[in-house]
Residue frames as qw, qx, qy, qz and C-alpha x, y, z in Angstrom:
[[0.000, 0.889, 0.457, 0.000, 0.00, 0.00, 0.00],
 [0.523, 0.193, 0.005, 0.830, 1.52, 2.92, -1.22],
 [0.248, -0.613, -0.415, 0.625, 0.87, 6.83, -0.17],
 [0.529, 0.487, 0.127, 0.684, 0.37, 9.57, -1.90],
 [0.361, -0.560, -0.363, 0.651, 1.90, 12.41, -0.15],
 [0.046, -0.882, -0.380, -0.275, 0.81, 15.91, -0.53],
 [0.449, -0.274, -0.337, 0.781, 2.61, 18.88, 0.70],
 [0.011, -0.868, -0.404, 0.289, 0.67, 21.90, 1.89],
 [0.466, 0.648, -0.121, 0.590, 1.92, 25.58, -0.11],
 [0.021, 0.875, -0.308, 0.372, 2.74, 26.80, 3.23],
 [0.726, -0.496, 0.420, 0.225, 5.01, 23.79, 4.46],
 [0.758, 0.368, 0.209, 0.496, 6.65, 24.05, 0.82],
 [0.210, -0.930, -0.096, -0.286, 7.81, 27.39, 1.73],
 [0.721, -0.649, 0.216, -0.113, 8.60, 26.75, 4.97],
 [0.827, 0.092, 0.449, 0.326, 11.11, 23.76, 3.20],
 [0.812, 0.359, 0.202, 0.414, 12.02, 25.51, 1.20],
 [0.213, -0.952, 0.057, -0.210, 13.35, 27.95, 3.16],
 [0.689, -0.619, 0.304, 0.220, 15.64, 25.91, 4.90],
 [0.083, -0.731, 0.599, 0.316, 19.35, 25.41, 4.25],
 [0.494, 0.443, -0.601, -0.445, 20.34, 23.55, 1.50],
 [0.344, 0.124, -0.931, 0.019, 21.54, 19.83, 3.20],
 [0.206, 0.248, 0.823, -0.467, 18.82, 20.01, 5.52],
 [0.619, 0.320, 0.188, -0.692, 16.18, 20.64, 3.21],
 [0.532, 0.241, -0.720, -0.376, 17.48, 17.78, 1.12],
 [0.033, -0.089, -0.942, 0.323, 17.14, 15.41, 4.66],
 [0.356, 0.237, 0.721, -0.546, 13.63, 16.38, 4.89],
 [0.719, 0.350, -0.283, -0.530, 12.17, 16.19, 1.20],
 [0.486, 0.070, -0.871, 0.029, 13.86, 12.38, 1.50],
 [0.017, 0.014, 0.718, -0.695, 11.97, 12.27, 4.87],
 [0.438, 0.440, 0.063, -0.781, 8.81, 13.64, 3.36],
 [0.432, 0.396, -0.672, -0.453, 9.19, 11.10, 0.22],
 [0.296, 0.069, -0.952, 0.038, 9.34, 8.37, 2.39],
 [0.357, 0.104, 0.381, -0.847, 6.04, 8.83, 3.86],
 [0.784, 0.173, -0.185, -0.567, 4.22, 7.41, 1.19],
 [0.640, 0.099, -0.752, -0.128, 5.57, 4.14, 1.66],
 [0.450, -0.410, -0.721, 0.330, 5.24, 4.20, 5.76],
 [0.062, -0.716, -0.036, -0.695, 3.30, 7.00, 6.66],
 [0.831, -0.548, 0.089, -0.039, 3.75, 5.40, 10.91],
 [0.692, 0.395, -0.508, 0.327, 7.71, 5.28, 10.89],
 [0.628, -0.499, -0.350, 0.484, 9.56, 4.44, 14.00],
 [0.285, -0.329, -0.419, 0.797, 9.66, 7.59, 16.17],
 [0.150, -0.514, -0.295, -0.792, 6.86, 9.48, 14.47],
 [0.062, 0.261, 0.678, -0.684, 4.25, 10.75, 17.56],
 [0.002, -0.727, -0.610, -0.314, 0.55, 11.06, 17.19],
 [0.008, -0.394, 0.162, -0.905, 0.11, 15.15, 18.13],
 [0.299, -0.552, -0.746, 0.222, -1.73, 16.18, 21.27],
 [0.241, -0.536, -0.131, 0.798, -3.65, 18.92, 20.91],
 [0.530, 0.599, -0.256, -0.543, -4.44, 19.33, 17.13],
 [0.879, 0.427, 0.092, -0.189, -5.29, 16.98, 14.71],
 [0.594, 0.651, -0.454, 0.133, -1.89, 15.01, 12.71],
 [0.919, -0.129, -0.059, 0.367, 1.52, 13.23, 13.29],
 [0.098, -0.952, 0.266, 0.117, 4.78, 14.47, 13.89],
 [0.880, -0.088, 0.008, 0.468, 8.25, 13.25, 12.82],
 [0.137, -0.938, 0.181, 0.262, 11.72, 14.86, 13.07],
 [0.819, 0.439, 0.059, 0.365, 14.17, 15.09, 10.90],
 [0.430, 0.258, -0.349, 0.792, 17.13, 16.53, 12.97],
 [0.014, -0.193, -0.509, 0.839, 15.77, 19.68, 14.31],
 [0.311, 0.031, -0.501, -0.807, 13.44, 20.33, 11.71],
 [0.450, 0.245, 0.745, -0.426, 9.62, 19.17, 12.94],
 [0.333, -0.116, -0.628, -0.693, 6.97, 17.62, 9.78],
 [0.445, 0.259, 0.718, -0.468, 3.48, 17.82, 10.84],
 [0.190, 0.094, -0.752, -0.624, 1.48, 15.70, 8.64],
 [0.793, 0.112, 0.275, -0.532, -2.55, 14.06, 8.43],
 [0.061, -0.006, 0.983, 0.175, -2.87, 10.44, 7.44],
 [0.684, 0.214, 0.174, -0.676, -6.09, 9.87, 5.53],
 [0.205, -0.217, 0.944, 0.139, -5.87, 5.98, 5.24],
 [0.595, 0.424, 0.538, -0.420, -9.16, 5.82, 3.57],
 [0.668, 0.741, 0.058, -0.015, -8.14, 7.41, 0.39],
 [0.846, 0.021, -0.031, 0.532, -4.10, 6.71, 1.11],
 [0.108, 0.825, 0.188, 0.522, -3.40, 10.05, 1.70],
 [0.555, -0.504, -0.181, 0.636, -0.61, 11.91, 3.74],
 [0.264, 0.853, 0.164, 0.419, -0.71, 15.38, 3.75],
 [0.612, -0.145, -0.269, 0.729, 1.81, 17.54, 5.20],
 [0.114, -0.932, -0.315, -0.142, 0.37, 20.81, 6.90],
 [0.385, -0.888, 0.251, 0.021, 3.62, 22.28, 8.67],
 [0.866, 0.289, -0.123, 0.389, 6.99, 22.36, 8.93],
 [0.109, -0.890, 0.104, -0.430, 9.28, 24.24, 10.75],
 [0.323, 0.352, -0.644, 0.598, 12.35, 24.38, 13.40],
 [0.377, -0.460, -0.742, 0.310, 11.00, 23.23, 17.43],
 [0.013, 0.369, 0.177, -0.912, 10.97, 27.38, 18.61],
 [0.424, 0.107, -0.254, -0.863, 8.52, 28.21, 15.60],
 [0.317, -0.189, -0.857, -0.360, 6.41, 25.15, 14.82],
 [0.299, -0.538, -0.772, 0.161, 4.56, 24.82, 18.34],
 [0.145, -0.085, -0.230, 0.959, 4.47, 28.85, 18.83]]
């Protein structure tokens, strides 16, 4: 069961904001979603709707709609800005 992932226009932005080698770790981070959108150390959020994983410092909040295979990625963003 594959994924298709989905990135929001203001976590593409956000990505593509960052520096160069870390925005390549989290588009490969982001990619691999569609094939496990539940990888080991993601967290279910508390508090608002979605999942978290990290990719260094860098935080991806994302929705899993396993009905219609669907990960979308709503956020993005360094630990100080993401949860402000």
């Amino acid at each position: 069961m594959t994924y298709k992932v989905e990135v929001s226009p203001a976590a593409a932005k956000v990505i593509a904001d960052l520096d160069k080698p870390v925005r390549r770790r989290v588009l490969e981070a982001v990619g691999d979603l569609g094939a496990d959108p539940r990888p080991q150390g993601c967290v279910q959020m508390r508090g608002r709707p979605g999942w978290r994983i990290r990719v260094g410092k860098v935080r991806v909040i994302y929705e899993i709609h396993d009905a219609v295979l669907l990960v979308t990625v709503v956020d993005a963003g360094y630990r100080r800005e993401i949860y402000g």
